[in-house]
N, C-alpha and C positions, 0 to 999 in steps of 0.2 A: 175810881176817878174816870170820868168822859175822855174819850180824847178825839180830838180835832185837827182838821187840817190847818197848816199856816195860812190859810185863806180865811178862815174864822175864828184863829186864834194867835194874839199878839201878843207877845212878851216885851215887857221895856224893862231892862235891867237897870237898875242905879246903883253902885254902888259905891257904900259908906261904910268907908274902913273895912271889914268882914263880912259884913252884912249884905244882904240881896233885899231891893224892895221889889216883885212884882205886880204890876198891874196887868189883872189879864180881863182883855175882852173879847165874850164870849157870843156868838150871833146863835141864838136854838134853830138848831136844823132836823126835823123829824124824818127824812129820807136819807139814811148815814149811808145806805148804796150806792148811791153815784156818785159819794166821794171819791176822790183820788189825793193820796200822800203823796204831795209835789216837795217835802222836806219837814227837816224837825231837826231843833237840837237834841244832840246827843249829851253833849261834856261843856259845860263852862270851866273854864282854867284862870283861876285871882292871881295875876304876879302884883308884885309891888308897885309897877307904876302902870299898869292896864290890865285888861280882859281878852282870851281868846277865845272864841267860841266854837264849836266843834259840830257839826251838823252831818245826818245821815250821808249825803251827797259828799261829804268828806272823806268818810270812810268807806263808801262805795263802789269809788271811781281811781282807775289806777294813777299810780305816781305817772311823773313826762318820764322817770327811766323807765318807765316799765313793770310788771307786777303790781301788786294790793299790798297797801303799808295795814300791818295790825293797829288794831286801836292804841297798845303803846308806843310805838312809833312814831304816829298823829302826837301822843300827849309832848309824847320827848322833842320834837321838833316846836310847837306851839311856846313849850316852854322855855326853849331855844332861844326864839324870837322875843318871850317876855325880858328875859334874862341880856337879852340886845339893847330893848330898848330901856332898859335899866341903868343899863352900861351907857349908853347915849351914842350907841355904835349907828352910824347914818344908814339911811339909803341911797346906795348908790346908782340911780337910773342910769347916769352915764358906762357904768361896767357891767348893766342888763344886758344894753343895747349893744355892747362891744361883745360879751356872749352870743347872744342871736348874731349877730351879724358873723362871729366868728364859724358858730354852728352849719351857717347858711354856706359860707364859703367852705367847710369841710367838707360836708356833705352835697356842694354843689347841689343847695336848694332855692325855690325860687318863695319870694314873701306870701304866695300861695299856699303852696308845698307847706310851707312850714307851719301856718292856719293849719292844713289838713288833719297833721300831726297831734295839733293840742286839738284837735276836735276826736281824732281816734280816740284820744284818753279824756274826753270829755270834758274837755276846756274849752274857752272863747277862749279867740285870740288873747284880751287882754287879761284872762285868768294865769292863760299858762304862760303872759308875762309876768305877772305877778307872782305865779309859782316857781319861775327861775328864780325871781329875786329874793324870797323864802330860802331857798338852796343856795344862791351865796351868801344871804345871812348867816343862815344856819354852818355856812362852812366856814363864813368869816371867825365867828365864836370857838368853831372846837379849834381851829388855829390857837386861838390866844388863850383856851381855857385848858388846852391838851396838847396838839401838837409841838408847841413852842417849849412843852419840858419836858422833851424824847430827848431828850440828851445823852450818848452811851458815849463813855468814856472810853479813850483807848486802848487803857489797859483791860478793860472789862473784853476789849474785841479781841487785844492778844491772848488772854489767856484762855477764851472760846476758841481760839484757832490751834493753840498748844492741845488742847483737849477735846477736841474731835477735829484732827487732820481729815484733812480731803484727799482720799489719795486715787489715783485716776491707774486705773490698772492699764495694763499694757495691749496691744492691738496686734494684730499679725491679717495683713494682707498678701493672699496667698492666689498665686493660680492654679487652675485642673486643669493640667491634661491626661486626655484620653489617648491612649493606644488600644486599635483593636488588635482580637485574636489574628495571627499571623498564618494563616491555613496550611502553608506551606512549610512550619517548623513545629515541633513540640510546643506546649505552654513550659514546659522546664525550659528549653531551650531558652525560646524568646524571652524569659525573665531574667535569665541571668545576662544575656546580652543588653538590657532593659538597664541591670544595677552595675553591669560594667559600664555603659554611657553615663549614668545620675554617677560613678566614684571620679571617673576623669575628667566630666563633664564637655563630653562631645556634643560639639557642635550642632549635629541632628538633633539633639534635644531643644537648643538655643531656637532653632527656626521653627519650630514646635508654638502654637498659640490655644490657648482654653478660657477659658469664664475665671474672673479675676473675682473676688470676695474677699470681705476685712471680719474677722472676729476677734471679739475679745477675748482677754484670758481664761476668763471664767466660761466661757461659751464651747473652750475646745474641747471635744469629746477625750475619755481615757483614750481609747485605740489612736488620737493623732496626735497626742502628747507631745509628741518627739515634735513636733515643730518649735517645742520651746528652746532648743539647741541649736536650732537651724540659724543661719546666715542668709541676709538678702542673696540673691543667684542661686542658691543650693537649691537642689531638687533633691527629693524624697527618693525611695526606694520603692520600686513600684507595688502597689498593691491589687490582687487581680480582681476584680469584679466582675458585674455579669459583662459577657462581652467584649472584653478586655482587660485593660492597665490601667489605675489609676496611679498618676505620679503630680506630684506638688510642689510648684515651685514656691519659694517666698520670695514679695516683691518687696516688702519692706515691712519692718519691727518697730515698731515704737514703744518704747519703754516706762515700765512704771514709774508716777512720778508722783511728788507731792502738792499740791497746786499752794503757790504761794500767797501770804499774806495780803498783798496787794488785791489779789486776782479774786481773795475771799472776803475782803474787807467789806465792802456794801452790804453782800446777800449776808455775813456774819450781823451785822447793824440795826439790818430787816429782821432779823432772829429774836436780835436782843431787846427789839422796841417791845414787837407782839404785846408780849407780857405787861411791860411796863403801860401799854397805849389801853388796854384791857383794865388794867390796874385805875389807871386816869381817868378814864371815862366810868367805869363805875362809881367814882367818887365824885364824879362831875354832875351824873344821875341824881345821886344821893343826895346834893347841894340843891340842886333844881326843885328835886320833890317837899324841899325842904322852907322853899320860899315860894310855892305858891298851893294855894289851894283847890280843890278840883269836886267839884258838883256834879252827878251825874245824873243826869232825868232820865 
């Protein structure tokens, strides 16, 4: 079969019940080189009460969020819209415009700026009007065809929360200090003078300052274990490193705890739609593909 530009080749679609009538006119052109494909449909899509049509430049050119929608994508949003105007769901220009206008003021844009915008993604102004109002259609629908029966009951969330507790391990905020080697004594010496100060807790150690640090429980090495018995104020028992003492104080503990039902209750909710929202929408798919029909040239 020849094929032609939309310059010399016209399609008028009618159609009757299932049926497609086309009439095509065709202008013979013997120099097909200095053609150029300015467009072509891809997909005609039959819903019950209209046609969408699906053209190269559709699937082309990115979404206004951003990225290339695959060819199902296209079909599933088209059929989105058939399955709207089925339903006799309106267009609302007035909550376009409240979008844009919202957008503009979010992003402190100017009604330029925001031309620019649907022209990066290769839209006229009035396309990538058109193309928000496709995306609150298309969002008005899965509202009412899915989201609206996410419903997770509460005992469904208590007993997700009995069966994987959250439990938030403990914390220990600690400070280093350093003591150098003392040149003047033994390192025996100096040490044990070091762990008579940290058993009494003399005051030269108090006036003492180092780098403060929080780790968690799981984070603390074997060798500083012993900080799990320690008390806020208690300092460690000095241990020598290069060039001196290190000794450790704790500044504060915070205890393991279980994070309560309240605290879990949302992010549990989010858990438990997933599946079910997953679940809906493919059967939402299934319904769509199910009432319209789809032609591919």
């Amino acid at each position: 079969m020849k094929k032609y530009t939309l310059l010399s080749v016209f399609f008028i679609f009618t159609v009757v019940t299932s049926d497609i009538i086309c009439d095509v006119v065709v202008e013979d052109i013997s120099d097909k080189s200095s053609l150029i494909l300015l467009d072509q449909i891809e997909m005609v899509i039959f819903g019950q009460e209209d046609v969408e049509i699906i053209t190269k430049s559709d699937i082309d050119r990115p979404a206004l969020g951003g990225g290339y929608r695959t060819q199902d994508e296209i079909v599933f949003e088209r059929s989105v819209l058939l399955d709207a105007k089925k339903h006799k769901i309106p267009q609302d220009e007035e909550a376009v415009d409240a979008g844009m206008a919202q957008m503009q003021r979010e992003h402190n844009l100017s009604h330029e700026e925001l031309e620019n915008i649907f022209l990066a993604s290769g839209y006229t102004f009035e396309e990538g009007r058109q193309q928000l109002q496709v995306m609150q259609t298309v969002n008005t629908m899965l509202d009412v065809k899915v989201r609206s029966n996410l419903i997770v009951p509460r005992r469904d969330v208590e007993q997700y929360y009995e069966d994987h507790p959250d439990i938030i391990e403990s914390t220990y905020t600690l400070e280093r200090l350093f003591i150098p080697f003392d040149k003047k004594m033994s390192t025996v010496r100096q040490k044990r003078i070091l762990e008579k100060y940290c058993a009494t807790g003399d005051k030269k150690l108090e006036s003492l300052s180092g780098v403060v640090f929080t780790l968690n429980h799981s984070d603390v090495a074997e060798s500083k274990q012993f900080i799990y018995s320690m008390e806020p104020g208690q300092v460690s028992s000095p241990q020598e490193v290069e060039g001196g003492f290190e000794l450790l104080r704790l500044v504060e503990k915070t205890p393991e705890y279980k994070k309560t039902l309240d605290e879990m209750y949302h992010e549990i909710v989010d858990i438990l739609r997933r599946p079910k929202y997953e679940e809906l929408m493919h059967k939402y798919r299934d319904q769509l593909m199910k009432n319209v029909s789809i032609i591919y040239l």
